[in-house]
Biopython code that builds the backbone (N, CA, C, O; Angstrom):
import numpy as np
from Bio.PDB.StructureBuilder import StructureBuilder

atoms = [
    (1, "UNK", "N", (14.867, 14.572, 30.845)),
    (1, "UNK", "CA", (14.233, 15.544, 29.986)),
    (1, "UNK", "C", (14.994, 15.563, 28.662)),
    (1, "UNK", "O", (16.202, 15.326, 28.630)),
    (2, "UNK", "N", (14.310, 15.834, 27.615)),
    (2, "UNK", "CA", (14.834, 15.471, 25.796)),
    (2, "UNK", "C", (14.184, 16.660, 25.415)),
    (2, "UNK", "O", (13.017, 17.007, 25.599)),
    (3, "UNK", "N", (15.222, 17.296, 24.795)),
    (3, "UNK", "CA", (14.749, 18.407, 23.689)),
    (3, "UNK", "C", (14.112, 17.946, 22.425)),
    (3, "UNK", "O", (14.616, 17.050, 21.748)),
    (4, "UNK", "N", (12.732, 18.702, 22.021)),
    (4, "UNK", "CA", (12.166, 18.056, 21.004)),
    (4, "UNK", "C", (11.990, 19.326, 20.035)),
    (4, "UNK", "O", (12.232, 20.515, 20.243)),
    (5, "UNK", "N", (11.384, 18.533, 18.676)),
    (5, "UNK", "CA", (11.668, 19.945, 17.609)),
    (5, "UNK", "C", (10.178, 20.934, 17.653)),
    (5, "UNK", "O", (9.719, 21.557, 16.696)),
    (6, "UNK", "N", (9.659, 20.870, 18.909)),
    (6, "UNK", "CA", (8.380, 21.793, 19.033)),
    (6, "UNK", "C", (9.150, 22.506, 19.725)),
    (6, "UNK", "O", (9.845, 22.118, 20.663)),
    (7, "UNK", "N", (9.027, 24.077, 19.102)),
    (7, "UNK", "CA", (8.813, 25.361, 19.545)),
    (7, "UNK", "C", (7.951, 26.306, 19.633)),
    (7, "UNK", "O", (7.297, 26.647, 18.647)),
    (8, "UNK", "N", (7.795, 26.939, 20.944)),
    (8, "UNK", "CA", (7.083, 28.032, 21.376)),
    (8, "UNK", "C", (7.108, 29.457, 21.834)),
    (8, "UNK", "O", (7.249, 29.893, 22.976)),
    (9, "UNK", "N", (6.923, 30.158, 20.581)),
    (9, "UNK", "CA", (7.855, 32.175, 21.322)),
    (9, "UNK", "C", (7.091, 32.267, 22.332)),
    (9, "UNK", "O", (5.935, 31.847, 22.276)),
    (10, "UNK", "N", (7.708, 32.952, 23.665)),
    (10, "UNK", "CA", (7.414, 33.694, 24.359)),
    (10, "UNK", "C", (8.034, 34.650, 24.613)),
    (10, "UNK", "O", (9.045, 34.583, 23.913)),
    (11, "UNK", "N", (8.062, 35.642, 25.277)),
    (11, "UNK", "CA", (8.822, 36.379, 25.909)),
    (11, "UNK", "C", (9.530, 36.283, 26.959)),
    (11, "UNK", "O", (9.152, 35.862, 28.052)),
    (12, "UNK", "N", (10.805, 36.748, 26.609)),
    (12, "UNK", "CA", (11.593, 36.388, 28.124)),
    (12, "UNK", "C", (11.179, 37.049, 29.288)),
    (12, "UNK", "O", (10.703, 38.175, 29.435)),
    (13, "UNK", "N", (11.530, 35.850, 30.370)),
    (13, "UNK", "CA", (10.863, 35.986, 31.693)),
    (13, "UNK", "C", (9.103, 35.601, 31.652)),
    (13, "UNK", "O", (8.573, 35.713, 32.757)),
    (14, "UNK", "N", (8.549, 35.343, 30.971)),
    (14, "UNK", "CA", (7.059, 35.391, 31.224)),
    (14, "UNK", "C", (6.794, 34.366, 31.801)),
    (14, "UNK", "O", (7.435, 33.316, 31.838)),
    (15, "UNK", "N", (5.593, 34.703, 32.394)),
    (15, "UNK", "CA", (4.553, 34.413, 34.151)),
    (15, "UNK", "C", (3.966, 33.171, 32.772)),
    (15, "UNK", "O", (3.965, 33.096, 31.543)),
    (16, "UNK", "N", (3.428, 32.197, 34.234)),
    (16, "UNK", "CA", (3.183, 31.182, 34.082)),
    (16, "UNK", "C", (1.760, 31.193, 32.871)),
    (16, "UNK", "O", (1.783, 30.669, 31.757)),
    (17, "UNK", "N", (0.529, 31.995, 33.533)),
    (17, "UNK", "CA", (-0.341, 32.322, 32.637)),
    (17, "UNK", "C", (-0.016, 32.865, 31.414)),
    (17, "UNK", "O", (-0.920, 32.857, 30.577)),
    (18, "UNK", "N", (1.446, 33.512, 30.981)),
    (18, "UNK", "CA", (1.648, 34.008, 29.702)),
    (18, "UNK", "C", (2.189, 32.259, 28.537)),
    (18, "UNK", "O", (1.888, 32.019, 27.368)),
    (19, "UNK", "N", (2.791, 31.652, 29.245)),
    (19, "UNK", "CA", (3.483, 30.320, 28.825)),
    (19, "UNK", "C", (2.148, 29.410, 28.579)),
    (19, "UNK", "O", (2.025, 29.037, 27.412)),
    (20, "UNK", "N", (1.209, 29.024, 29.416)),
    (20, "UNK", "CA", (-0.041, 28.706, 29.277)),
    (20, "UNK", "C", (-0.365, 28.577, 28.126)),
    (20, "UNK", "O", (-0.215, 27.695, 27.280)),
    (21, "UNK", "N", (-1.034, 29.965, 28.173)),
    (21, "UNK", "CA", (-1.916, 30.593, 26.734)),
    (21, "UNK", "C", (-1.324, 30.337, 25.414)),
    (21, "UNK", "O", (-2.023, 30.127, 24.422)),
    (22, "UNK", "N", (0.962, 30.367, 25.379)),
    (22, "UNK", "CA", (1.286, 30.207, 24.276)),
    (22, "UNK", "C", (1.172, 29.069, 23.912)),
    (22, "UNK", "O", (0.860, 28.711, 22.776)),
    (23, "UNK", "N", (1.528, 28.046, 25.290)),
    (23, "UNK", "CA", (0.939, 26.282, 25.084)),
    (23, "UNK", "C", (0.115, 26.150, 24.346)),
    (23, "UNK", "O", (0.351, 25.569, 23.286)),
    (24, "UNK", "N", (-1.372, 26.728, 24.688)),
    (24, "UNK", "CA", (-2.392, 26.119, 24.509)),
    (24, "UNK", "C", (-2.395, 26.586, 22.849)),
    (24, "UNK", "O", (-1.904, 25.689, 22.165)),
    (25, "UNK", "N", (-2.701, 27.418, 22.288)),
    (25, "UNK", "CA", (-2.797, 28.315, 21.320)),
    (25, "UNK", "C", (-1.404, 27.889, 20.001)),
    (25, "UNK", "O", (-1.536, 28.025, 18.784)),
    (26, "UNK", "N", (-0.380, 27.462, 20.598)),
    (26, "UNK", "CA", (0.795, 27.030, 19.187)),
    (26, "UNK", "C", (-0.172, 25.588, 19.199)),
    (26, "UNK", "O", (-0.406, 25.214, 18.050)),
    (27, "UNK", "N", (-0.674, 24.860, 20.086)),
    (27, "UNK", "CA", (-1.328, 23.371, 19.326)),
    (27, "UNK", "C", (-0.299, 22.036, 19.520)),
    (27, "UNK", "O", (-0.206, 21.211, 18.611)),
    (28, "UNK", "N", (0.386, 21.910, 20.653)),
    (28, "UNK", "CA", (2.218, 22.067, 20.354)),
    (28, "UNK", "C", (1.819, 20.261, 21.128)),
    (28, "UNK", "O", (2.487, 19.229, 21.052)),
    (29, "UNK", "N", (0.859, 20.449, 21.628)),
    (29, "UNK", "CA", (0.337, 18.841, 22.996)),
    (29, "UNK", "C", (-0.499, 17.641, 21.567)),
    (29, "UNK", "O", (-0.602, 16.414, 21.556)),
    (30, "UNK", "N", (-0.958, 18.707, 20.522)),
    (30, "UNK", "CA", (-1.580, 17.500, 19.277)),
    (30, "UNK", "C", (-0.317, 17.374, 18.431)),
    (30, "UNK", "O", (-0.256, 16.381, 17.706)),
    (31, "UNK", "N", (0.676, 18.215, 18.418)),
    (31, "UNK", "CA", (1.565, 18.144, 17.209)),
    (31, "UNK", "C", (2.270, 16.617, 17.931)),
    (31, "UNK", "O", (2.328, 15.507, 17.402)),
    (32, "UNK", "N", (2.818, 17.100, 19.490)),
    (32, "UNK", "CA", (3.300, 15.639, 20.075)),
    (32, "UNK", "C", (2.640, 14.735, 19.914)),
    (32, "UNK", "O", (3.278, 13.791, 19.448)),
    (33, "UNK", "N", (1.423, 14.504, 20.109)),
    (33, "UNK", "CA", (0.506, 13.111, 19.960)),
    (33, "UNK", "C", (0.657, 12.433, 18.474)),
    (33, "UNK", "O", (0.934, 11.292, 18.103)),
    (34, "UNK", "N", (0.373, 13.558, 17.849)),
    (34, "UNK", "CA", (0.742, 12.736, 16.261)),
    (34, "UNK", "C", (2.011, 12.397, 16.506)),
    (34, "UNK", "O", (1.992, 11.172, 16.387)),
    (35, "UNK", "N", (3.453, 12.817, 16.861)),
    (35, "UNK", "CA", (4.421, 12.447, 16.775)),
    (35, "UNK", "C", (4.724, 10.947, 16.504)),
    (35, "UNK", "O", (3.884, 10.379, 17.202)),
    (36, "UNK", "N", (5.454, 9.992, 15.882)),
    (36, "UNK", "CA", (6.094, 9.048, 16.002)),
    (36, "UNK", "C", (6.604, 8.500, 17.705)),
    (36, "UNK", "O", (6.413, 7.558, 18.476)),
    (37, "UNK", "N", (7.110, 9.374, 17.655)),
    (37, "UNK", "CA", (8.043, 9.147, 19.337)),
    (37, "UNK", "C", (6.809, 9.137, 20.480)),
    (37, "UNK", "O", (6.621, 8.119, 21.145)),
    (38, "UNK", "N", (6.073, 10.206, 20.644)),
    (38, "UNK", "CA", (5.162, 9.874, 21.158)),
    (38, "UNK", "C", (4.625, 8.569, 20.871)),
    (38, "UNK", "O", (5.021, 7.730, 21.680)),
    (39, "UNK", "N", (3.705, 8.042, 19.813)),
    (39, "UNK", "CA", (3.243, 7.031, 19.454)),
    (39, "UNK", "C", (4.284, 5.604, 20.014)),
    (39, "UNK", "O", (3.885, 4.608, 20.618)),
    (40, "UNK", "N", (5.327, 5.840, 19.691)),
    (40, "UNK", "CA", (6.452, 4.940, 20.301)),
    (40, "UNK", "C", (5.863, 4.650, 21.774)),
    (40, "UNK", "O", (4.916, 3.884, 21.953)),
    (41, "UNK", "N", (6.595, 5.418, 22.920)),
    (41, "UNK", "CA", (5.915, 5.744, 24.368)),
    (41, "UNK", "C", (4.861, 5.185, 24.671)),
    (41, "UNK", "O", (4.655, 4.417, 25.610)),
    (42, "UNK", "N", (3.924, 5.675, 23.619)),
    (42, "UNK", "CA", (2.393, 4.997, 24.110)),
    (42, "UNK", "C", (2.270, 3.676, 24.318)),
    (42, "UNK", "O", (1.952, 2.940, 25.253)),
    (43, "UNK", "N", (2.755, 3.525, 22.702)),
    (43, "UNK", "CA", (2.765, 1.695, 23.171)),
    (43, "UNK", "C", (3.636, 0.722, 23.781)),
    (43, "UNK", "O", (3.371, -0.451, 24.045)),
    (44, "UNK", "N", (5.017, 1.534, 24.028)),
    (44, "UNK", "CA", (5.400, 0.719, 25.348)),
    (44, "UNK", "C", (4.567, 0.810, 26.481)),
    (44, "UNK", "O", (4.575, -0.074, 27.337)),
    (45, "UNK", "N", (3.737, 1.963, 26.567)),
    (45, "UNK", "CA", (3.298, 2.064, 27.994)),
    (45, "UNK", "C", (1.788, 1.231, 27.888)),
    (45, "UNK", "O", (0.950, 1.369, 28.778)),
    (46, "UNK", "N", (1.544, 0.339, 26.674)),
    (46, "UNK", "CA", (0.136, 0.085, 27.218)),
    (46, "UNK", "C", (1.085, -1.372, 26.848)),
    (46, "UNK", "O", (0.744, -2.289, 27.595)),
    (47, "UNK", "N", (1.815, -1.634, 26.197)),
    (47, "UNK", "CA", (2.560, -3.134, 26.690)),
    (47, "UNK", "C", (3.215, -3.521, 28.213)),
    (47, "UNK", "O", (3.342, -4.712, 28.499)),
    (48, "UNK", "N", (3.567, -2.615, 29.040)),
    (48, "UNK", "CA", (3.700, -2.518, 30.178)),
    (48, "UNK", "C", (2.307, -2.792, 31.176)),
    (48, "UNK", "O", (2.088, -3.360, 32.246)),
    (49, "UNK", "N", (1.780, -2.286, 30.495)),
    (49, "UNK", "CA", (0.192, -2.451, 31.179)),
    (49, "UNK", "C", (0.065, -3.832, 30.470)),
    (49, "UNK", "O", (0.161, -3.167, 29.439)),
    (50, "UNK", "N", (-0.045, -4.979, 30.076)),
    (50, "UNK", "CA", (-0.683, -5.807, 30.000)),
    (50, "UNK", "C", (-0.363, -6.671, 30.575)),
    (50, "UNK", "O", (0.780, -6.780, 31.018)),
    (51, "UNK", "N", (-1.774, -8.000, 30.818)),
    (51, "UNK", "CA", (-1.827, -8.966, 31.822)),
    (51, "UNK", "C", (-0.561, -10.157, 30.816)),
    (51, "UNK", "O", (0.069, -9.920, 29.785)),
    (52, "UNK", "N", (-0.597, -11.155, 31.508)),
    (52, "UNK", "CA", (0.448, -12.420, 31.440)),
    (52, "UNK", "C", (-0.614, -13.108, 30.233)),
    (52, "UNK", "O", (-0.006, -13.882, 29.494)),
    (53, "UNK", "N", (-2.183, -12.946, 29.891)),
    (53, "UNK", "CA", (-2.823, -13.570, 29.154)),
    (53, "UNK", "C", (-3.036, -12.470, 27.688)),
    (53, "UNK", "O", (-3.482, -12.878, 26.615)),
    (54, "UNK", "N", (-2.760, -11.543, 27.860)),
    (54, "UNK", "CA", (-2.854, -10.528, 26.537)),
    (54, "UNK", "C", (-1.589, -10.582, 25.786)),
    (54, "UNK", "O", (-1.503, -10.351, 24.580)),
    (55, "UNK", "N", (-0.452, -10.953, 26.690)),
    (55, "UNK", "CA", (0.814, -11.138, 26.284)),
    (55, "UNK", "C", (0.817, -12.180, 25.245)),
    (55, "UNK", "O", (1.361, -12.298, 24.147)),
    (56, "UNK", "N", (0.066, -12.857, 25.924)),
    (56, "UNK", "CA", (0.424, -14.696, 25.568)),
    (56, "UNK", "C", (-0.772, -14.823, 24.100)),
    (56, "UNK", "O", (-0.730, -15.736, 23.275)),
    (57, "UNK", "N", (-1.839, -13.582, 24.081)),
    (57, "UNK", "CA", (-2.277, -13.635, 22.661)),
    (57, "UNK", "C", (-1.858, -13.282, 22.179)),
    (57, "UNK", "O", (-2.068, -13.857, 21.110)),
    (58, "UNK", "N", (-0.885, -12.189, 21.963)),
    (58, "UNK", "CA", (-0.005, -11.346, 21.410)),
    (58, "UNK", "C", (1.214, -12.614, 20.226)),
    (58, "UNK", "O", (1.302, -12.820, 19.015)),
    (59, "UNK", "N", (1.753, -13.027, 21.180)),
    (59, "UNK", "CA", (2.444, -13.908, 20.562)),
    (59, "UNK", "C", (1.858, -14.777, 19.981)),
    (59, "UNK", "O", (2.253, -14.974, 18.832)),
    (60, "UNK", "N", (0.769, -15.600, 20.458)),
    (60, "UNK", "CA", (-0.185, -16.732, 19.500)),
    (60, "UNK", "C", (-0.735, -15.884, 18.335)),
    (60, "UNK", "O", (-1.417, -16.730, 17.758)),
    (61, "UNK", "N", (-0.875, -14.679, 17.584)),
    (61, "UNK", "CA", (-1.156, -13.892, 16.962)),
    (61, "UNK", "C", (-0.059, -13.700, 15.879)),
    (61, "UNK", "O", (-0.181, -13.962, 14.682)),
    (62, "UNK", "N", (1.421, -13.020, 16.731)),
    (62, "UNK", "CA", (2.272, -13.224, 15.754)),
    (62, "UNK", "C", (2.776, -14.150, 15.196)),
    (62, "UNK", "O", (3.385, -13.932, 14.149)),
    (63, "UNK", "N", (2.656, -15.822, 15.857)),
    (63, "UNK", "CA", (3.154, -16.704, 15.108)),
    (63, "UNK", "C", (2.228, -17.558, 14.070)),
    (63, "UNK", "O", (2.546, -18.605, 13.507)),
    (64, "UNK", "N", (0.669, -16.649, 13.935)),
    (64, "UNK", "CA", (0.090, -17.227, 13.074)),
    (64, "UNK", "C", (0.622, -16.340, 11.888)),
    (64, "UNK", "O", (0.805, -16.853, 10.784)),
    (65, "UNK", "N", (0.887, -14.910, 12.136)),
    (65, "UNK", "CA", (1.121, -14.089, 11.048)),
    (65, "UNK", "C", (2.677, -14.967, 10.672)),
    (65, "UNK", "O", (2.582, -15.782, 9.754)),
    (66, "UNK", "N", (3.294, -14.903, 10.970)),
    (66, "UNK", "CA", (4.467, -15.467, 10.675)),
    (66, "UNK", "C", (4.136, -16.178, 9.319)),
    (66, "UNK", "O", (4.419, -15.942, 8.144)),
    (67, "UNK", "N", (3.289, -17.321, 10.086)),
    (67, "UNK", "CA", (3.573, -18.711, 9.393)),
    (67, "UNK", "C", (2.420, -18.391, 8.188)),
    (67, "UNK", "O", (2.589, -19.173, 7.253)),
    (68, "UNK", "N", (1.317, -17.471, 7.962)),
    (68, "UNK", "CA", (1.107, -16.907, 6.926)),
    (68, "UNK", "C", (2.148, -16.196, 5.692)),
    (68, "UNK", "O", (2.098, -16.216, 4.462)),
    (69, "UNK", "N", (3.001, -15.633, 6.584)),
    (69, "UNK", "CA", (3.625, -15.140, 5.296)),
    (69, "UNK", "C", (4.665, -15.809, 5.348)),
    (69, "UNK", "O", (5.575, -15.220, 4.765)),
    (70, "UNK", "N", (5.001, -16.880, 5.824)),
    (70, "UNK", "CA", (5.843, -17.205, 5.178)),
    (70, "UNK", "C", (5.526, -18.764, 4.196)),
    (70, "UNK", "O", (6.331, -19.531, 3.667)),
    (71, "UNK", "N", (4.017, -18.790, 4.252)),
    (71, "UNK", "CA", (3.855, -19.611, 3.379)),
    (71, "UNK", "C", (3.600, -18.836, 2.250)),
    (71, "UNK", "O", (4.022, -19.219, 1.159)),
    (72, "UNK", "N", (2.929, -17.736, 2.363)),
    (72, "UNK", "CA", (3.241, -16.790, 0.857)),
    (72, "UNK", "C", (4.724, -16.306, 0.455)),
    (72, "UNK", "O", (4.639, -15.483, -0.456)),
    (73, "UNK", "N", (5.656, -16.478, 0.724)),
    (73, "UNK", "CA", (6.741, -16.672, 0.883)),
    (73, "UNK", "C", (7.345, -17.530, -0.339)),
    (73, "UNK", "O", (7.850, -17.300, -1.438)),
    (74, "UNK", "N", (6.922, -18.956, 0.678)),
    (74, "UNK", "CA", (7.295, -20.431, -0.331)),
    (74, "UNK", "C", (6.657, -20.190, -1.636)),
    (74, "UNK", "O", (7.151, -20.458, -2.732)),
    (75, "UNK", "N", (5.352, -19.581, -1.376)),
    (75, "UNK", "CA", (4.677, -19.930, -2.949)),
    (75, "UNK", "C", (5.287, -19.025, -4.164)),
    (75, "UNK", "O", (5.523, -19.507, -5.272)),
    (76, "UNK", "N", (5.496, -17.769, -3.855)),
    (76, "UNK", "CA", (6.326, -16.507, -4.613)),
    (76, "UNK", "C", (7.357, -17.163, -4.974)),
    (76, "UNK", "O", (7.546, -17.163, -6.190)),
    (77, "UNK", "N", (8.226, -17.825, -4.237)),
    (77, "UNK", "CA", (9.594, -18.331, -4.450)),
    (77, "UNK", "C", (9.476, -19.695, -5.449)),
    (77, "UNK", "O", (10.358, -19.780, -6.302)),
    (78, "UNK", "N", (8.451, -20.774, -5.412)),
    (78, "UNK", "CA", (8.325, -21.956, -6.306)),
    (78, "UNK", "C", (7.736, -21.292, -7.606)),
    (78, "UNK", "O", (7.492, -21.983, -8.595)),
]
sb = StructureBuilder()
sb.init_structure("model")
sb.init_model(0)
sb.init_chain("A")
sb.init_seg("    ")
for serial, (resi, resn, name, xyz) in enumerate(atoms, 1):
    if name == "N":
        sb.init_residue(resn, " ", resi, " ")
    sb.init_atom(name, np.array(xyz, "f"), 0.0, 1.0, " ", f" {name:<3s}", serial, name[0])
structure = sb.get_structure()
């Protein structure tokens, strides 16, 4: 468990239905989704999810980008 910079007042001691309602109502589950870190998470977790052939486009993908820029690269530089 990681402390994050979303906060939520409640009152001390309050019942589960009081924590709920402040959940739902501060907006606190979209503020995480936009988050960075969240966003991070996500996409380890859908790179974890992929097959041995999504992988393998993945990389045939980045080494076309590569070799795109780095022929814009050469040309900037001559």
């Amino acid at each position: 468990m990681t402390l994050t910079r979303f906060v939520i007042k409640v009152p001390r001691a309050a019942g589960t239905p009081t924590v709920k309602k402040a959940f739902d109502a501060s907006g606190v589950a979209e503020k995480w989704a936009e988050s960075k870190w969240a966003k991070t998470l996500a996409a380890r977790e859908a790179r974890k999810n992929t097959t041995d052939f999504e992988r393998f486009t993945v990389q045939v993908l980045k080494k076309q980008r590569r070799a795109i820029l780095g022929a814009a690269a050469k040309k900037v530089q001559a």
